[in-house]
C-alpha positions as CSV (number, residue, x, y, z in Angstrom):
1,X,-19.2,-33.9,-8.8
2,X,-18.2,-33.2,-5.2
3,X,-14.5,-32.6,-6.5
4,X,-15.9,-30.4,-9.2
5,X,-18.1,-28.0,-6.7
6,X,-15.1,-27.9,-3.8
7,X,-13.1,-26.4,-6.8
8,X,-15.4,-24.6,-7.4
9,X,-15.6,-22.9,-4.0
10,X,-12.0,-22.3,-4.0
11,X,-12.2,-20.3,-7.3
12,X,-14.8,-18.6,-6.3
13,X,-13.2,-17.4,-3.1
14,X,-10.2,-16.4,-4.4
15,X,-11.7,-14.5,-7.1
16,X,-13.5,-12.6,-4.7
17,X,-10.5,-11.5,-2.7
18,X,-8.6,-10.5,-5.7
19,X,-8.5,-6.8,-5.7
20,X,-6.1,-5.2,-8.5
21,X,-3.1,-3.1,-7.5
22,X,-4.4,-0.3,-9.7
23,X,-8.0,-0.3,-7.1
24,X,-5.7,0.0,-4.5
25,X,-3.3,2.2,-5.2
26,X,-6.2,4.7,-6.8
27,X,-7.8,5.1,-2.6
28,X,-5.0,3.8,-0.8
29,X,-2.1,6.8,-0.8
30,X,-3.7,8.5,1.9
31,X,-5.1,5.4,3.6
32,X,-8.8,5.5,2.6
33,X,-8.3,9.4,3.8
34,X,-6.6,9.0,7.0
35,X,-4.1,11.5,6.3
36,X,-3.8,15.0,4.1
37,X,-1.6,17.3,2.8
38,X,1.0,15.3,0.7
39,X,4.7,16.2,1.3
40,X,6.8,13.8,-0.6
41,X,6.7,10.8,-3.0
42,X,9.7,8.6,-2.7
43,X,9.6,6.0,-5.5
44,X,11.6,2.9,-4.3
45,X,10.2,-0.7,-6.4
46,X,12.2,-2.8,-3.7
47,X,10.5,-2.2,-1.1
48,X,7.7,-4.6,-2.4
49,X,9.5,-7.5,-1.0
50,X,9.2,-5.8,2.4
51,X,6.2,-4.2,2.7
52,X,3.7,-6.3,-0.2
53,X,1.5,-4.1,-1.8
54,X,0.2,-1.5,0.7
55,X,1.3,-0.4,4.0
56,X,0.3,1.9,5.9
57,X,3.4,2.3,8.4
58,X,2.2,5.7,10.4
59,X,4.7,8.1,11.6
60,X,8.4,8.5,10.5
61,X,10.4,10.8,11.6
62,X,12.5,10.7,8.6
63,X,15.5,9.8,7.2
64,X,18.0,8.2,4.7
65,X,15.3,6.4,3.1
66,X,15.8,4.3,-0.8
67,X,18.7,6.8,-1.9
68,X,16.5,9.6,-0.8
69,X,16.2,11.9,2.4
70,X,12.4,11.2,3.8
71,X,11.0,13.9,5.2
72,X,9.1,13.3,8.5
73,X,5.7,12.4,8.9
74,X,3.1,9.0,8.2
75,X,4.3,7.5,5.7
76,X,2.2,5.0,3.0
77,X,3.5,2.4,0.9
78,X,1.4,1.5,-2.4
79,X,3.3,-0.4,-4.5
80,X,6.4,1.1,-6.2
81,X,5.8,4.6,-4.2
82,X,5.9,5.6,-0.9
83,X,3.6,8.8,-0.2
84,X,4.9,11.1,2.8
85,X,1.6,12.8,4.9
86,X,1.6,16.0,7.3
87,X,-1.5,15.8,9.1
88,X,-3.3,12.5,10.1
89,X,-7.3,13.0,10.7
C-alpha cells in the first residue's frame, strides 16, 4: 500500500505540471504581454533542442538567424516559431 500511494504522488505531481504546448504557445508569444507590436515570425523547428519549448530570450539586435535575416528587437521562442517584438512594457 505504501508503494501504491508514493506512486501515486508522483503521478499526481507530474500531471499537475504538465502543461500542453498548445496552452503555451496560445499566451506565451508576447511573454504573458511583456512585449507589443509584432515585427516578425521566423519559423525555425531546430531550435527546440536549444531553447525547449519557450524562451523568452529579450533583446536582439538582429541578425542571420535559421536562414532568415532577424530583425532587431526581444525576441520569443514558442516552439517551432520565434516571434520578433518592438516595444517591451
Amino acid at each position: 500500500m505504501k508503494a501504491f500511494l508514493k506512486s501515486l504522488a508522483v503521478i499526481t505531481v507530474v500531471f499537475i505540471s504538465f502543461q500542453p504546448v498548445n496552452s503555451v504557445a496560445k499566451n506565451a508569444k508576447d511573454a504573458n504581454g511583456k512585449y507589443n507590436t509584432l515585427l516578425q515570425t521566423i519559423h525555425c523547428p531546430s531550435d527546440v533542442s536549444s531553447y525547449g519549448n519557450f524562451r523568452d530570450y529579450g533583446y536582439w539586435a538582429g541578425g542571420s538567424w535559421c536562414g532568415k535575416t532577424g530583425v532587431a528587437g526581444y525576441w520569443v521562442w514558442v516552439n517551432p516559431n520565434w516571434y520578433v517584438w518592438e516595444y517591451s512594457r
